[in-house]
N, C-alpha and C positions, 0 to 999 in steps of 0.2 A: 601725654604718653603714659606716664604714671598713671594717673587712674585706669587706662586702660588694662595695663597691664596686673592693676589691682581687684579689675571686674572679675578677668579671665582666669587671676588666682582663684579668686571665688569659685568660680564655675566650675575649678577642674578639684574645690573641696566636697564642691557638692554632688561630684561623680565620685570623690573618694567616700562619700556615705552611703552612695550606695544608687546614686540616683543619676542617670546619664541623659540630661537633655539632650545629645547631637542622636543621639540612641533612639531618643523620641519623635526628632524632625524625619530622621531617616524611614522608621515605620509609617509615617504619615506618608510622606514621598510614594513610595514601593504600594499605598493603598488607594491612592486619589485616585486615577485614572477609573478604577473597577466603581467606586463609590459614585463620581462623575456620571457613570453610564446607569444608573438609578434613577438618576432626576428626571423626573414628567416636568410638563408645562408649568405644573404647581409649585415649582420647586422656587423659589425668588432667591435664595443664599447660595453662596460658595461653600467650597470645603473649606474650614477655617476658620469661619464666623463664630463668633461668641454665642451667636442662636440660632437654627435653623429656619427658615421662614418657609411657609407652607399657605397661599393661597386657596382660601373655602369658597369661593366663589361660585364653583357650579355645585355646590351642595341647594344650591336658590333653588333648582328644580327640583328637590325634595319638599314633602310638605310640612315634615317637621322631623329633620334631620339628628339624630341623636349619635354624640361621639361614644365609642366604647375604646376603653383602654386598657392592656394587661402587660403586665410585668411580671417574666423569668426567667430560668438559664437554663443549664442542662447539666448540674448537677456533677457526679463522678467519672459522667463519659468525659472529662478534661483530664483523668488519668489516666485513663486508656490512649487517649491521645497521647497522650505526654512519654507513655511506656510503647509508644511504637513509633513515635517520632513525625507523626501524620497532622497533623491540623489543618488540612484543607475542607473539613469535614462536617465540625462541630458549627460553624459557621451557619454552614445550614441548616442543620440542628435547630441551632436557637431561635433563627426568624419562621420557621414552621411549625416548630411547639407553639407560639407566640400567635402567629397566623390560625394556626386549631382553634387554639383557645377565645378568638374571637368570632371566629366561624360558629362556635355554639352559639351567638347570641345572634346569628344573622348578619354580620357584620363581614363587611370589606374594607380589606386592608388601604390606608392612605400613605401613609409612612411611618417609619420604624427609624429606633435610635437604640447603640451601642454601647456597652462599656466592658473593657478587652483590661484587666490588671494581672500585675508579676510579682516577683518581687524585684525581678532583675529584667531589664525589658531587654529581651532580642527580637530585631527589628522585624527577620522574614517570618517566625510562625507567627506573630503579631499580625502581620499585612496576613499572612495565609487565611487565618482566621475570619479578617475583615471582607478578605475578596470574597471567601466562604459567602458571608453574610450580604454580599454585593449580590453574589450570582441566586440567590434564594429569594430576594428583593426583585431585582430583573424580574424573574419568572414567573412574581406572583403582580407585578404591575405597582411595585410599594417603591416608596422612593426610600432609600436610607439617609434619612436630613441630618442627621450629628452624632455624634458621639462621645465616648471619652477614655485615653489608651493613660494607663496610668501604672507608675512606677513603685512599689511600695514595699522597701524591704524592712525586712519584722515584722508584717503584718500577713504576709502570703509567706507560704514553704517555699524555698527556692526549688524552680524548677516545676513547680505549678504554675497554672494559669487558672484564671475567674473569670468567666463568661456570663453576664449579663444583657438580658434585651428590654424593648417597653416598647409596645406598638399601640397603634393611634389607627382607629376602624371607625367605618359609620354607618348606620342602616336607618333606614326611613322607618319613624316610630311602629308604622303600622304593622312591620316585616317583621318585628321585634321578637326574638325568640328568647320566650323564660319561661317554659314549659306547663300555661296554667291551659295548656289545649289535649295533652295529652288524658286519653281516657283509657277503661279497663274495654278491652279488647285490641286496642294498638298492637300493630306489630313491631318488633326488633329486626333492624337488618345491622350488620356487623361490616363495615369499610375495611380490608386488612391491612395489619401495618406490617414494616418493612423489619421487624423486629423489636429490640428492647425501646427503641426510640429516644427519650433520653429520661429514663424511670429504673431504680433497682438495679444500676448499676454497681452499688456496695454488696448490694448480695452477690450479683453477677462475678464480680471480680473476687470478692473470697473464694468463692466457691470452684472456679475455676482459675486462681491463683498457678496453680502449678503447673500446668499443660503448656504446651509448647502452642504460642498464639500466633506464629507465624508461618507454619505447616499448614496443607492443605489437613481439615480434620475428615473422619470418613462419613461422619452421621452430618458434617454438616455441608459436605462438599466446595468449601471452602473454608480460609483460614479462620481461628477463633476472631482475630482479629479486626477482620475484613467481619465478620460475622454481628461483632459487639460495633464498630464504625458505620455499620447501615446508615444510610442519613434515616430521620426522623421522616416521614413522609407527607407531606403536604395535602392534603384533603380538599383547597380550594378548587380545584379543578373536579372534581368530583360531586361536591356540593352545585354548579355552577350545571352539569351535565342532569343533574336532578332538577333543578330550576325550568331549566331549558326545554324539559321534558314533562314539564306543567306536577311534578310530583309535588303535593300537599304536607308539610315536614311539620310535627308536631315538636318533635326537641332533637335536639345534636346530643351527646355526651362524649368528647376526649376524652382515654382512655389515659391517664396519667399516674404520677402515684396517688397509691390506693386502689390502682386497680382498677376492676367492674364491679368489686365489692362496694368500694366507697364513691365511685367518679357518679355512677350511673341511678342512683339517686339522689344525686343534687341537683336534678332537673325534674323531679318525678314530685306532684302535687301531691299534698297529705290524704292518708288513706290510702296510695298506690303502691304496688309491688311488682316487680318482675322477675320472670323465671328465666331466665340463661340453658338452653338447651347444647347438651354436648355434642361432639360429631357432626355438628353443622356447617361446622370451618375449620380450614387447614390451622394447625398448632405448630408453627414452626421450631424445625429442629434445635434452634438455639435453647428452648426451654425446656424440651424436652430433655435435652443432656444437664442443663444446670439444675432439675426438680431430679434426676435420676442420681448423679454424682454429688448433689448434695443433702438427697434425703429429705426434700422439702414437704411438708402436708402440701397437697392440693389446694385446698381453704388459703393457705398463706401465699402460694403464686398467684391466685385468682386476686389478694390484696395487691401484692408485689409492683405486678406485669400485667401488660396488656395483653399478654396469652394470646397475639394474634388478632385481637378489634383492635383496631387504634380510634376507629369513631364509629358509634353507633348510633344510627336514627331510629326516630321513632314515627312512627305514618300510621296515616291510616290501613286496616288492612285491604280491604277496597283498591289500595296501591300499591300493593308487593309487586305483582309482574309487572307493573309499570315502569319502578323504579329497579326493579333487576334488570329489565332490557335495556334501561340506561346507563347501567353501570351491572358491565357483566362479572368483574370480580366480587362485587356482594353477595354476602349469606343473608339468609334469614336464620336469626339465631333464636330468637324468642321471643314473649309476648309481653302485654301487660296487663293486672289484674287487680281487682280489688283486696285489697290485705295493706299495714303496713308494718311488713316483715322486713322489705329492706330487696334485696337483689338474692333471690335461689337459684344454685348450680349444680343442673341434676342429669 
C-alpha cells in the first residue's frame, strides 16, 4: 500500500510541473474512435502501439515502387486558431499541405503520422485537431498509423499549440515527377486555392491585427476569421481527374512559402523560365484587403502567398483544353520559355 501510495505522490508531482498524464490518456480516448476509421487493410497495429505497422504488399504489382516522404506543419495559422478558439480545422491543414507536397512528385498517399504539442495539454482541442487530421486522411484514402500528443511546459508559449505531420507516398519509378520533362513552350494551368492555405500567416495577422475577425467583413463576405481558417485544399482529387482524363503532366509546383516567385522553379530544368500572366485567375479577396491595408509591393505577395494558385501544372500545350474540360475551375496562367531569369509577373 505504501508504495502505492508513494507511485501516486509521484504522479500528482509531475502534474505539479506541469505535465498531466490523466490529461494525456483522456485526449487519446476523445481521438481513437475518428483515427480507427483511417485504417485500410494495410493497417496491421492498434492505436497505442509503440509503432505503427503498414503492410507493402500490393506495392508487388509496381515495377519498381519508390517511397516518397515529406514533413511539415502549418506554421502561424495555430494562432489564429488558438485567437478564435477553433481547432477543428488546422487538422486538415496539415495532412493536405503534406498530401500536395507529395502530389508534385506523383505520389500517392499511403499513411501519415502526427505530432499534436502544448505546453499544457487540454484534452478536446488536442482530440479536435487529431479528428481534424482523421477526417482529411479518410478523404484522401491515407491511413493515420501514429503519432505523438506531447506535454511540454517551457518549451511552447502557453496557450499555443505545434502542429506537425510526415506522410509516407509511393509512385511507380516510371510516373516519377522531378521535372526533367518540362520544355520551352509548356503551358501553365493554375488549380485555385481555398486561400492563405497554411503560408504568410505572420504577415497575414500583423497586418490585419486589428480588425474585428469575427464580423461578417464586406470585401470579403465573410468573417476575417472564417476567411484566414479556409482548410488548405487538397489537390489529389484533381490531379487524379487529370490522370483519368489521359492528360500528360510534365511538373506539379505547390504554391507554398515563397510563393510562385520561389516554389515554381524548383521544378523548372536549367536554362528555363516562366512568365506568370495576370488576370487569368480569380485573386481572392483575402489578399486583396491584406496588400491594400498593409501597403505590400506586389513582388513581396507574389513571394508571401499563393495569390490564388495553390498548384500549378505544367503540360504540354497540345493539352490545355483537355485538361480544362477535366477540371473546369483551372486557369491557364502562363507559359514556359527559354531564359534562366527565374518566374516573371507581368
Amino acid at each position: 500500500m505504501k508504495s502505492i501510495l508513494h507511485e501516486a505522490n509521484k504522479h500528482n508531482q509531475y502534474a505539479a510541473a506541469g505535465v498531466d498524464i490523466d490529461a494525456g490518456q483522456r485526449a487519446v480516448n476523445l481521438m481513437k474512435d475518428a483515427i480507427k476509421a483511417t485504417y485500410t487493410a494495410a493497417v496491421l497495429s492498434n492505436t497505442g502501439n509503440f509503432g505503427g505497422l503498414f503492410d507493402i504488399s500490393a506495392l508487388k504489382t509496381m515495377d519498381a515502387p519508390v517511397l516518397v516522404a515529406s514533413t511539415d506543419g502549418v506554421g502561424t495559422k495555430t494562432k489564429v486558431a488558438a485567437a478564435l478558439g477553433r481547432w477543428d480545422t488546422i487538422g486538415q491543414d496539415l495532412v493536405n499541405h503534406c498530401i500536395n507536397d507529395i502530389l508534385v512528385q506523383g505520389a500517392q498517399p499511403l499513411f501519415f503520422l502526427d505530432y499534436v504539442a502544448s505546453s499544457k495539454l487540454e484534452p478536446e482541442p488536442i482530440a479536435a485537431i487529431v479528428q481534424g487530421v482523421a477526417v482529411a486522411c479518410t478523404a484522401a484514402g491515407c491511413a493515420l498509423l501514429g503519432g505523438e500528443t506531447a506535454e511540454m511546459p517551457g518549451v511552447y508559449v502557453e496557450g499555443e499549440v505545434d502542429v506537425v505531420g510526415t506522410i509516407i507516398g509511393v509512385v511507380d519509378k516510371s510516373m516519377l515527377l522531378d521535372g526533367s520533362r518540362i520544355q520551352p513552350g509548356d503551358a501553365i494551368l493554375s488549380l485555385p486555392s481555398t486561400g492563405l492555405h497554411t503560408n504568410g500567416y505572420s504577415l497575414a495577422r500583423h497586418i490585419l491585427r486589428d480588425l474585428n475577425w469575427h464580423s461578417t467583413h464586406d470585401a470579403l463576405g465573410e468573417s476575417i476569421g472564417d476567411a484566414l481558417l479556409a482548410v488548405h485544399h487538397c489537390y489529389l482529387p484533381d490531379i487524379q481527374a487529370m490522370r483519368e482524363a489521359d492528360v500528360t503532366i510534365h511538373g506539379f509546383a505547390h504554391i507554398t512559402g515563397g510563393g510562385v516567385i520561389d516554389n515554381l522553379p524548383r521544378i523548372l530544368p536549367d536554362g528555363l523560365g516562366a512568365i506568370i500572366e495576370r488576370g487569368n485567375w480569380n485573386i481572392p479577396h483575402l489578399f486583396e484587403l491584406i496588400q491594400s491595408l498593409g501597403e505590400v509591393d506586389e513582388m513581396e505577395m507574389y513571394r508571401v502567398f499563393n495569390m490564388g494558385m495553390g498548384m500549378l501544372v505544367v503540360l504540354p500545350e497540345a493539352q490545355v483544353h483537355q485538361a480544362l474540360a477535366a477540371l473546369p475551375d483551372a486557369r491557364r496562367v502562363g507559359r514556359i520559355f527559354a531564359d534562366s531569369s527565374g518566374v516573371t509577373i507581368r
